[in-house]
C-alpha positions in Angstrom: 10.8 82.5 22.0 11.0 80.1 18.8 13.2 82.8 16.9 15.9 83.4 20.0 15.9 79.6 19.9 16.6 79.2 16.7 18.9 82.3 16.4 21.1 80.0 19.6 21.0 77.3 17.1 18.6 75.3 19.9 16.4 73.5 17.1 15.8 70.7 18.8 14.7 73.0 21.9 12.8 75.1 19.7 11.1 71.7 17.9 10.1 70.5 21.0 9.0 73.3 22.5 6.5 73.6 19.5 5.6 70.2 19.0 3.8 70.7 22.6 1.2 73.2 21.2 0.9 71.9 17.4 -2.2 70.2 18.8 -3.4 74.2 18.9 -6.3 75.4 16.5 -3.8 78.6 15.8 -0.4 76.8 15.8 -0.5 77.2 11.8 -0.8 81.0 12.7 1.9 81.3 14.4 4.8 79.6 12.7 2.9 81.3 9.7 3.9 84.5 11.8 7.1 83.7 12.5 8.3 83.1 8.8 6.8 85.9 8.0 8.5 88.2 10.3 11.8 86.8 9.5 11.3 87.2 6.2 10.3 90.8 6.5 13.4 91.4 9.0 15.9 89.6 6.5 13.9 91.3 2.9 14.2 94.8 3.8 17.5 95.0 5.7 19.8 97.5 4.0 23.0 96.0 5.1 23.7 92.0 4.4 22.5 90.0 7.2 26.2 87.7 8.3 24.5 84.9 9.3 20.8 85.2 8.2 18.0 83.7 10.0 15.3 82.9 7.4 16.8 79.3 6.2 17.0 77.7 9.8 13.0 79.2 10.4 12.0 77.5 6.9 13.8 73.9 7.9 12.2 74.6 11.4 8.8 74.8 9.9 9.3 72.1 7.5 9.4 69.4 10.1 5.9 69.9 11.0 2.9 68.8 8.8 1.3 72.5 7.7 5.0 73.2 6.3 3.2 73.5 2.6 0.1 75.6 3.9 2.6 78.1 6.0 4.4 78.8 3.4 1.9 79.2 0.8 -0.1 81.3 3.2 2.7 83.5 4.1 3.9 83.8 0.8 0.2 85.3 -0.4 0.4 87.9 2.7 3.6 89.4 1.4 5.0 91.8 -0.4 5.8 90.1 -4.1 9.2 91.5 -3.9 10.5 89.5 -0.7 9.3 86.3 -2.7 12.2 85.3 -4.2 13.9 85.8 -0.4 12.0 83.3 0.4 12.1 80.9 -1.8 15.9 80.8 -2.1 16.3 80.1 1.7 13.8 77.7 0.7 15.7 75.8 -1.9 12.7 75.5 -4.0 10.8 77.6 -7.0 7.0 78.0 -5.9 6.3 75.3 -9.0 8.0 72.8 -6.5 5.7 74.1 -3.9 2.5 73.5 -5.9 3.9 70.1 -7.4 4.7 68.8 -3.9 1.4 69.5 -2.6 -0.2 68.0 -5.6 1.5 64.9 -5.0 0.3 64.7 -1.2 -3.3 65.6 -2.3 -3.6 68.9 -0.4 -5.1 70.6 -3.6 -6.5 73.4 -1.2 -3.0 74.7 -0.7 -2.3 74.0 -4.2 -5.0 75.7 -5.1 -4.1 78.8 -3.1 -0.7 78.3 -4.5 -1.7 79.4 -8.1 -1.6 83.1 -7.5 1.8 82.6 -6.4 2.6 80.8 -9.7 0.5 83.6 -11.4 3.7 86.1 -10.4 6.3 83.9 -10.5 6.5 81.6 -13.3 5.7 81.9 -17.0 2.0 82.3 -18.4 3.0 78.9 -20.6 3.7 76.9 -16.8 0.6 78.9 -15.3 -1.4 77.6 -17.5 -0.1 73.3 -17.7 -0.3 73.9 -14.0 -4.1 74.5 -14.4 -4.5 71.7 -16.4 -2.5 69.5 -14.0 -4.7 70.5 -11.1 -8.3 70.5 -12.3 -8.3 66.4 -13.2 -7.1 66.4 -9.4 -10.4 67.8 -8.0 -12.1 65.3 -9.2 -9.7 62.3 -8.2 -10.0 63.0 -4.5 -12.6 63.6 -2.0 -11.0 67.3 -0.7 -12.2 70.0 -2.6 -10.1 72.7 -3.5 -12.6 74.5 -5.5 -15.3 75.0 -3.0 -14.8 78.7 -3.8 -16.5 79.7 -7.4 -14.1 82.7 -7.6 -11.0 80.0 -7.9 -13.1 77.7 -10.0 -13.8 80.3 -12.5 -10.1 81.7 -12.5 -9.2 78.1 -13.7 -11.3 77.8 -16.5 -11.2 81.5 -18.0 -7.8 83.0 -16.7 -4.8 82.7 -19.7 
């Protein structure tokens, strides 16, 4: 229902529509869904799309507060060659991704976001950006490194 609205150019419709159930334990899940179906209809089409879909679904989801984690979480469930789809109907690199959740303290999501930087940027940014974010952990109360695995990558990955 959110994509027809959206593809009618009802945002508002669609925003409010959505805004009813955001209070929902799965409402993450589903905008998480509906990016990435978008993305997978728009990445894999054979013929140019006229009017393509994907930028209105990524301002869509940006209005709401788990815009970083959506993105970062579809972006990790796709393939890597749809990435750069995304991200230019994004108007962002994935480094702006990571920065911007760095600067609102959601180091679990920037956390996550380091694979993505892994395959996207150069092993010289991978590695300042692991720099950056491990005097973070220890400013804030969240921790992003609950998981040993992602601790460990930190420290000993190039």
């Amino acid at each position: 229902l959110l994509k027809d609205l959206l593809r009618k150019n009802l945002s508002d419709v669609a925003f409010d529509l959505a805004s009813a159930y955001q209070h929902l334990p799965y409402f993450q899940h589903i905008l998480e869904l509906l990016l990435h179906q978008v993305l997978e209809e728009e990445a894999t089409s054979k013929y140019p799309i006229p009017d393509p879909l994907l930028p209105q679904v990524t301002a869509f989801i940006e209005q709401f507060p788990h815009f970083l984690d959506v993105v970062v979480q579809c972006t990790r469930k796709t393939e890597v060659t749809w990435w750069r789809h995304l991200f230019c109907a994004l108007g962002r690199r994935p480094k702006d991704i990571f920065d911007h959740a760095i600067s609102l303290e959601q180091l679990a999501t920037a956390a996550s976001c380091l694979v993505i930087l892994q395959n996207s940027e150069t092993q010289a940014t991978c590695k300042q950006v692991k720099i950056n974010i491990f005097p973070c952990h220890f400013a804030t109360s969240e921790s992003a490194f609950g998981n040993v695995d992602l601790f460990t990558y930190i420290l000993i990955e190039p």
